[in-house]
Structures are given as structure tokens and as C-alpha cells.
Phi, psi and omega in degrees: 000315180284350182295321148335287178298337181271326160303317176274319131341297198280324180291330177288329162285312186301349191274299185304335176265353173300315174302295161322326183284286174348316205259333168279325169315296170316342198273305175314339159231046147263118151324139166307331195276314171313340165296315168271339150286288168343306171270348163297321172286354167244346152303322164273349164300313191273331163315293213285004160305334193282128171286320172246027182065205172227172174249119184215152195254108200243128165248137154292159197056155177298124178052052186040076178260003204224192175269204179243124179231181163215152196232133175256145183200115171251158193262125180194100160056061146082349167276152157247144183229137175232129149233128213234167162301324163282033196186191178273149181271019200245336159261157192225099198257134182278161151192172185265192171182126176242187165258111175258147169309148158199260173252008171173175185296121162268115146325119166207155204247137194237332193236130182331107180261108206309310188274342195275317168281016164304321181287322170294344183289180030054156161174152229301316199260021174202084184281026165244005171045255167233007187060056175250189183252147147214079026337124172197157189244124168271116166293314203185128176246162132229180170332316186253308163230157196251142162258130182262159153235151170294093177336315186275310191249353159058035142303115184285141159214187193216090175300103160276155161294137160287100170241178261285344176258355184292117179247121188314308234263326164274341170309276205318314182304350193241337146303304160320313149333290189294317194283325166282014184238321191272144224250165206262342165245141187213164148246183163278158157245136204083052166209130177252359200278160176288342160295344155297334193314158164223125171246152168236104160295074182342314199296281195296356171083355191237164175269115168247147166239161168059200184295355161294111191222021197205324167238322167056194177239156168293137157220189185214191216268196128217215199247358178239350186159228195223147164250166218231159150266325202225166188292150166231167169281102216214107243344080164084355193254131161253131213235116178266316196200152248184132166241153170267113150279111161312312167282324169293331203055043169254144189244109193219131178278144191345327191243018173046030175262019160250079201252117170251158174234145180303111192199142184258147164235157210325128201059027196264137179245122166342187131316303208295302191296340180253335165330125154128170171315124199229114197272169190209141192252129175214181156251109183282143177237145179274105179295318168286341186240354164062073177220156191252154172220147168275130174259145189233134166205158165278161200208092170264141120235163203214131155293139187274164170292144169206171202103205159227126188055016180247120206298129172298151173243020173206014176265112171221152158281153127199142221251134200244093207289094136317156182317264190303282203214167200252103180243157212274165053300155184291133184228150168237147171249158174230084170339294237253328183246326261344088165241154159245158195222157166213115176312156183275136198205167173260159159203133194314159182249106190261048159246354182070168076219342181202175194287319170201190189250135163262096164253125198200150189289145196214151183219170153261116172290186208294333197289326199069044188250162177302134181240091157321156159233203180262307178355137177259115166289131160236151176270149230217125140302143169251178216265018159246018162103318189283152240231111169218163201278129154206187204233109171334318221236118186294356181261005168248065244246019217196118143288101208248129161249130173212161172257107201266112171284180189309319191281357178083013187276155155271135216206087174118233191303171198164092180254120201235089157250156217223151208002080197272035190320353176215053156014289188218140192254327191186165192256150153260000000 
């Protein structure tokens, strides 16, 4: 009986590992490249299935060191169309794109598409630009979504479908609505310590909490407020995504066991507050008489574009009307302290008199010659309510535009303005 029962055992593994080799002879005998023309060829079926397309939510920088944006993108007989957050929402830029072979199927946009390769392109003083991707390796699919990795930088993201009554273009304004209506600072309420604070930063896209002002988490718009890429903490609550009340200006999580309220801290100024004509007092120096005498000039600033067409929330000009012409510079503003600074820069010579102008915190040595730095100047209240230029660093007690010869001397025009205590006098 039992030789019976051990026969009929042994005949069942053999029927059974016979059945296995089989399903792997099937699995197995497909060429690896046939495999993979296969799945390339049903990743693009599945791009071009979506009718309202896909949705994908894109982070900039290596391990999400940059922000969050989202991006809409439908698929169609090798073209692509994207519309983003970063841009208007009423545009809408073609390109082509195909699925390519590599250790898997890529996504990659092959011909310049304006919004998708913007976060991505390069440039001469940042050849990483913002580190974004137009390449991504498909991980994984279903019906509804494709999971990606960013080729270059290998941020995971996740392409949904959009659907089909859903309008990018009313999405992106209400996304856009909300970043450009909401204020940048908050507390919980019924909390006062500054370790609760939440700052937001409109430009780089992240979140700080407490005394972190410096690596904070990425986030991106949605239609209702902001998401986390990863949850954060916030007096004891962790929070993945935040809605925005327009009216109240409160920032309150999803199960409303989270309430931020607007509230600024101390000397922090809008944006808003430095826009416009500033009349300005300096001290000009007289080359025949080697003297200093005060000089009244006008003073604009305005915010620059940042994006693709979208008014900035740390970029600003200004343009400083001279006797004979008017010159331009660059000012940074900071969403996140709202200070404003005006960076040490090079800027065209509109006298023609030197190859260019150097605006830089600057001193006079013992000697009397001009010494530039790196330093940044920031504007300031002083404690009568009025507006001056000053320097972190006290030996840079000075603002110089001077015009640089080859050796790198100060040379022609020489704008010296110096303890400037009433900056600014007055808004016109």
C-alpha cells in the first residue's frame, strides 16, 4: 500500500514540475527585447487612452531639494500637449514625445516643449538649472495610473488620469488664485511659541516649520490649498495637505483638527509695501572739487517676471533715474523673512564710459580707494519709521556704482551713497 501511495506521490510532482517548466518555457521564451517592444508599445496605448489626459504632480531637485508643481499632459499620435501651473493657464505648449527602449520603457519629450522643459533646461551661471526632469522611466502601471522615476534626477512621481469633465484651465486659475491671494505666514491658533510658526515660500515652493528656514519640504498648488510631498509637523499634528479660506486668509487641515491663522512676524513687509516711486537722498561726490554735496533722485521698484509669464515673489527691479539716464538693477526680495536686499551685480553702462558698472557693498580704505565685496545690502526700517540702506557686515558702510577698467580699478561714473538714514522719505 504504501509503494502505491509513494507512486502516485512521485507521479504528481512529476506532473506538476512538468507544468511548471512549461509555464516558464512560456514565460521564457520571449526574447527579453520582444518583451520589451511589448511594453513599450502598451505604455503608449495607455498615454494615448486618456481623453483629459494625465496629471502629474513634478518635483525639481535631487531628492526633492526644489519644489512641487503639476503638470497636465495629454498624449496623441506622437505629440504632446502640457499645461502647468508654471505658466498661464490658458497656455498650452505641443511637442513631440515618444516611449523608448533603455533597461525599460522612457517617457521622454524628444522635441522642446516650453513648459515641460523649462524647470529643466540649464543656463551659463546654473548648468543644473532647477533639476527637473523630461525623461522618466516607467515603473509601473494600471489603468489609471502610470508610476515614473525622473531619468536625470530620480524623483518618483505618479501620472493620473484627468477626469474627463475636469478643466486644466480652471484647475491651474484656482490653483494660481490661491498662491497669489495667500499670505506667507501663519500660527496655529492658540499658539504663540515661534517654534509653531509656518512660513511658506511662494518662489522655491517649500514649507518651514519652527526655526527651519533653510531645508523646509516641498510642496505643489492643488485647487484648494497645498500638499506636502512628504507630511509635516506641525504643534504636534501631522499634516499631508492644508486648505486655504480666502476669507478668513486660514490655512486648515483636511480633518479640521488644524487651524493656521495669518499672522506676521515682527518687521516682516510685504511685497506690496516696497513697489513704487521712492524719492532718495544720497551723497553725490564732486570730482573737481573732490567733495561730497546731497543729491534727490528717484528711486522705482517693480517685480519681475519669474516662471513662464508670472509675476514674482522675489525678483524685483530698480530703476534709478540719473541726470543724463536712467540705470537698471536687479533687488531680491524674501517671501519668507520679507526683507528686501540688492545683491552685488555687474550691470550695463548706460554712459557708455566702461565696459560695465559694478553694484557692490563697498568701503573706502585708509588710502581712500574704493574696496568692493560680495556683501548684500539690505533695506531696513530704522527706529523712526524710515527706510535705509545697510550691511550686515560694518565695514561695508557704503554703496559704490563705479565703472571698471581692465585692471579692475575704479574708473569713470561714482555714485558713493553713505549713512543713508532716510533712504527713503516718502511713497509718491
Amino acid at each position: 500500500m504504501k509503494k502505491i501511495i509513494l507512486g502516485t506521490a512521485l507521479a504528481f510532482v512529476a506532473l506538476t514540475m512538468t507544468s511548471c517548466l512549461h509555464d516558464n518555457e512560456e514565460l521564457f521564451d520571449t526574447p527579453a527585447a520582444e518583451r520589451l517592444e511589448q511594453a513599450v508599445k502598451a505604455d503608449k496605448e495607455l498615454l494615448e487612452s486618456a481623453a483629459n489626459g494625465w496629471q502629474m504632480r513634478y518635483y525639481t531637485g535631487r531628492d526633492y531639494t526644489g519644489g512641487g508643481y503639476t503638470m497636465y499632459m495629454k498624449f496623441k499620435n506622437g505629440k504632446a500637449s502640457v499645461s502647468s501651473d508654471i505658466a498661464p493657464a490658458s497656455m498650452v505648449t505641443t511637442s513631440s514625445y515618444d516611449v523608448t527602449k533603455d533597461q525599460g520603457p522612457v517617457l521622454t519629450f524628444n522635441t522642446y516643449n516650453v513648459i515641460l522643459h523649462y524647470l529643466a533646461q540649464p543656463y551659463q551661471s546654473d548648468v543644473d538649472g532647477e533639476q527637473g526632469d523630461y525623461e522618466f522611466i516607467i515603473t509601473r502601471t494600471t489603468q489609471d495610473s502610470i508610476y515614473v522615476t525622473g531619468k536625470k534626477w530620480g524623483n518618483k512621481f505618479v501620472m493620473t488620469r484627468v477626469p474627463a469633465d475636469q478643466s486644466w484651465k480652471e484647475s491651474i486659475n484656482k490653483m494660481q488664485s490661491i498662491i497669489y491671494a495667500m499670505p506667507f505666514s501663519y500660527m496655529p491658533a492658540a499658539s504663540t511659541s515661534e517654534q509653531d510658526r509656518v512660513m511658506i515660500d511662494p518662489t522655491l515652493r517649500r514649507i518651514y516649520i519652527g526655526d527651519d528656514v533653510v531645508d523646509g519640504v516641498p510642496f505643489y498648488m492643488t485647487t484648494e490649498g497645498i500638499a506636502m510631498q512628504t507630511p509635516v509637523t506641525i504643534a504636534g499634528k501631522e499634516v499631508s495637505e492644508l486648505k486655504y479660506n480666502a476669507t478668513a486668509k486660514t490655512l486648515t487641515s483636511a480633518d479640521g483638527a488644524l487651524t493656521l491663522n495669518n499672522t506676521l512676524p515682527a518687521g516682516y513687509r510685504p511685497m506690496s509695501e516696497f513697489v513704487g516711486t521712492w524719492n532718495m537722498k544720497f551723497d553725490n561726490y564732486d570730482y573737481s572739487t573732490k567733495k561730497y554735496f546731497e543729491d534727490w533722485q528717484t528711486f522705482t521698484l517693480f517685480p519681475l517676471t519669474d516662471l513662464i509669464q508670472q509675476p514674482s515673489f522675489s525678483a524685483m527691479a530698480a530703476v534709478f533715474k540719473c541726470r543724463n539716464y536712467d540705470m537698471a538693477f536687479r533687488m531680491a526680495y524674501s517671501p519668507v523673512t520679507g526683507k528686501l536686499s540688492i545683491p552685488a551685480q555687474f550691470i550695463a553702462d548706460p554712459s557708455n564710459s566702461g565696459p560695465a558698472l559694478l553694484l557692490a557693498a563697498c568701503y573706502i580704505d585708509d588710502k581712500g580707494y574704493v574696496q568692493p565685496s560680495v556683501q548684500d545690502f539690505n533695506i531696513v526700517e530704522d527706529e523712526n519709521g524710515d527706510m535705509k540702506v545697510v550691511c550686515d557686515d560694518p565695514q561695508y558702510n557704503s554703496i559704490v556704482l563705479f565703472t571698471l577698467n581692465g585692471k579692475g580699478q575704479a574708473n569713470g561714473i561714482f555714485y558713493l551713497w553713505e549713512n543713508v538714514s532716510d533712504f527713503v522719505s516718502a511713497v509718491q
